[in-house]
C-alpha positions as CSV (number, residue, x, y, z in Angstrom):
1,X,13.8,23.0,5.5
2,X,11.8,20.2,7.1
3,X,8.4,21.2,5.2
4,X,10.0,20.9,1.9
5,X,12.0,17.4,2.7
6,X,8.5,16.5,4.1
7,X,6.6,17.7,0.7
8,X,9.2,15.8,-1.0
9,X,8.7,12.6,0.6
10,X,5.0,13.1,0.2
11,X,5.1,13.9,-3.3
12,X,7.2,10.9,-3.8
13,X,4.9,8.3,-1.9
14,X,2.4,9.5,-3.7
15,X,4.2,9.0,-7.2
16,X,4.7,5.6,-6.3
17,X,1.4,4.3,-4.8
18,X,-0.7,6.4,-8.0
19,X,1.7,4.5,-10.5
20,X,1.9,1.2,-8.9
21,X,-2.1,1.3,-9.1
22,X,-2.3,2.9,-12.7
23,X,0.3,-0.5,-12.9
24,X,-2.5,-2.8,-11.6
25,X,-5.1,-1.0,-13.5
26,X,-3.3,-1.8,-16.7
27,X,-2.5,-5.4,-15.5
28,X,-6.6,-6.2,-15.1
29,X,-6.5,-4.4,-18.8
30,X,-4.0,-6.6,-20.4
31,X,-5.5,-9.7,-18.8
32,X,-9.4,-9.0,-20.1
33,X,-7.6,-9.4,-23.5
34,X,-6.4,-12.4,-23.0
35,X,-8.8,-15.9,-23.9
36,X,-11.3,-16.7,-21.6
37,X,-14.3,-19.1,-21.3
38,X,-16.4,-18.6,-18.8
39,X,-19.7,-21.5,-17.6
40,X,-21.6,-20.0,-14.4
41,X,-18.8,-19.9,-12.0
42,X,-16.2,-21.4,-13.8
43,X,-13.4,-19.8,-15.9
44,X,-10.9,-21.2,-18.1
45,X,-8.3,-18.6,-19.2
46,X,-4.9,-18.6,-21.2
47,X,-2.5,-16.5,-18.9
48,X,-1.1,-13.0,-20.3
49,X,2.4,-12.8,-19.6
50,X,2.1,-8.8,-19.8
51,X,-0.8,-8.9,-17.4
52,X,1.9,-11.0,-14.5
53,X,4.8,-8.4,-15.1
54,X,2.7,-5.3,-15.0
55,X,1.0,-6.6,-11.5
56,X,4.6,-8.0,-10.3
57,X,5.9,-4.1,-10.8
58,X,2.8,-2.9,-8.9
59,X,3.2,-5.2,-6.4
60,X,6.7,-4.5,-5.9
61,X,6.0,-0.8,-5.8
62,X,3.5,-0.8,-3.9
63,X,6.1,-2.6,-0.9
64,X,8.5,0.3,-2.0
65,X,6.5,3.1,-1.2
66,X,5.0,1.9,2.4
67,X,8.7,0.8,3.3
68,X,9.8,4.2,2.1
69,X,7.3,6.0,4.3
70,X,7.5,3.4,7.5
71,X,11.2,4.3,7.5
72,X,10.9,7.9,7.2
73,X,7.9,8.3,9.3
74,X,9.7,6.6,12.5
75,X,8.5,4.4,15.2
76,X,5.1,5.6,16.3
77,X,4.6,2.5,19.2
78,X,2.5,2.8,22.2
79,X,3.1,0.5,25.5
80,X,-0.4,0.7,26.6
81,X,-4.0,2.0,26.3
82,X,-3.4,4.3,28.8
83,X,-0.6,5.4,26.9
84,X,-2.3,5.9,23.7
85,X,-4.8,8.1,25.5
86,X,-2.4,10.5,26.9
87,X,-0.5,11.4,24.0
88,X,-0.9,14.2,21.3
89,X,-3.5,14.4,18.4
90,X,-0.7,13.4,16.1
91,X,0.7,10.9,17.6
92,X,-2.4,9.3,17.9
93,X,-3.3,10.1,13.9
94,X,0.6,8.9,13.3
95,X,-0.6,5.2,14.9
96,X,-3.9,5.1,13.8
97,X,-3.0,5.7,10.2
98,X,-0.2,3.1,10.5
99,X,-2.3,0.5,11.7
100,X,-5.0,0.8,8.2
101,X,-1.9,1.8,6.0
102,X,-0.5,-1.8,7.1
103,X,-3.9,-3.6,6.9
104,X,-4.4,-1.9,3.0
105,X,-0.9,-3.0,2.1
106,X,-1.6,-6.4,2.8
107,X,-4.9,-6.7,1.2
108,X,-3.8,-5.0,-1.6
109,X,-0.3,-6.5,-1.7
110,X,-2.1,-9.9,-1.8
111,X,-4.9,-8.8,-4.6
112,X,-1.8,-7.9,-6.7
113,X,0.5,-11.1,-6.2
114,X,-2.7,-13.7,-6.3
115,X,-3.6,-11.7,-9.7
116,X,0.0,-11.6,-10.8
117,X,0.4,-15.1,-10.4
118,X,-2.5,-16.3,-12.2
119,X,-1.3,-14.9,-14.9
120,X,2.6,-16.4,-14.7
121,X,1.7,-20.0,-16.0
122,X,2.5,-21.2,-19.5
123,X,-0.3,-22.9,-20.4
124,X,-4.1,-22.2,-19.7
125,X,-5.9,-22.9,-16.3
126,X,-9.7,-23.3,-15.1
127,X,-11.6,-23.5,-12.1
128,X,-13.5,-20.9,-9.9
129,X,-13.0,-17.1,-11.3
130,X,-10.8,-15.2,-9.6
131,X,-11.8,-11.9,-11.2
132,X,-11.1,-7.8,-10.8
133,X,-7.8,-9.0,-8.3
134,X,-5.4,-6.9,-10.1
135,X,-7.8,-3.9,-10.6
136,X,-9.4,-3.7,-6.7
137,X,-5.7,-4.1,-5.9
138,X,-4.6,-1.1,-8.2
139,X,-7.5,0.9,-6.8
140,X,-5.9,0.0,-3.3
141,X,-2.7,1.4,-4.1
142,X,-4.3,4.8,-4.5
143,X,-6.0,4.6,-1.0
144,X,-2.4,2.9,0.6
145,X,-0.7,6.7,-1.0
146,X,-3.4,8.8,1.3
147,X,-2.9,6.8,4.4
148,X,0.6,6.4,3.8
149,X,0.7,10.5,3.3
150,X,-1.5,11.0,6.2
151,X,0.6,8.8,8.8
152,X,4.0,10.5,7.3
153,X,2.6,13.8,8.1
154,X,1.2,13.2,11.5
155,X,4.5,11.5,12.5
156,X,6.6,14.1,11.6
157,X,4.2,16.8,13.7
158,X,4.6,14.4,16.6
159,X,8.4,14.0,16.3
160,X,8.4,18.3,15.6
161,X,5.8,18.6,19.0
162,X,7.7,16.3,20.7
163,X,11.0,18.1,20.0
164,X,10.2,21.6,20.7
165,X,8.5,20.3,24.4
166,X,12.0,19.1,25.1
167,X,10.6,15.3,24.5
168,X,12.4,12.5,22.3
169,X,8.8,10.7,21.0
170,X,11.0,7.6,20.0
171,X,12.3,7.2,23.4
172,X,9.1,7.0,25.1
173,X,7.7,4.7,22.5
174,X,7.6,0.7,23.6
């Protein structure tokens, strides 16, 4: 029963991260259509009100999906180096997948709002171009589903080893 509620959440966090970047795929569309006049490194552009929504839903999405799979996965905390070396395989692929699923939310979660909010003004804006942030953010999203997939996995094997040695992993996390 665990490998199919486990498939499920997978399947799920992958849903969500593939259409939260297909979101801020279509976002970077939609705001290429807008007006733009570009001189060397400057840009003036008329904001696209269906670029901002599309990368606020991706955005929001995005969050949804790493909360849903930090909850589910559990705590995977180490005290100490020493710590960290002693434990299992998947405990050790359960932190280390955290730790880039974290760092890729919040470059990606950024890419998505800073694009987003370029694009929520009423009236135009120049300056220095701030280019391809919705679409490298999209493109993040898909990597965030496969690290998010990975860690739920490997935490799940670490909570299953640790329960059939007789071991509560949460309890001797710090």
């Amino acid at each position: 029963m665990v490998r199919v509620g486990s498939f499920l959440v997978c399947l799920l966090i992958l849903i969500m991260d593939i259409a939260a970047g297909t979101l801020g795929i279509e976002a970077e569309i939609a705001q290429s259509k807008g007006k733009h006049l570009r001189v060397l490194i400057f840009e003036c552009k008329e904001p696209v009100h269906e670029a901002y929504r599309l990368g606020l839903a991706a955005a929001v999405i995005l969050a949804a999906a790493h909360t849903m799979a930090n909850f589910l996965g559990g705590c995977t905390c180490f005290g100490s180096k020493e710590e960290f070396a002693r434990s299992s395989a998947n405990r050790q692929m359960a932190a280390a997948t955290l730790a880039v699923s974290w760092i890729i939310l919040l470059v990606g979660f950024s890419l998505l709002m800073i694009g987003a909010m370029g694009n929520s003004k009423s009236k135009a804006t120049c300056g220095f171009g701030h280019r391809h942030f919705l679409s490298i953010g999209g493109i993040l999203c898909f990597v965030h589903g496969l690290f998010c997939v990975a860690y739920y996995v490997s935490a799940v094997a670490s909570w299953e080893e640790g329960k059939s040695h007789g071991k509560n992993p949460a309890a001797t996390s710090a």
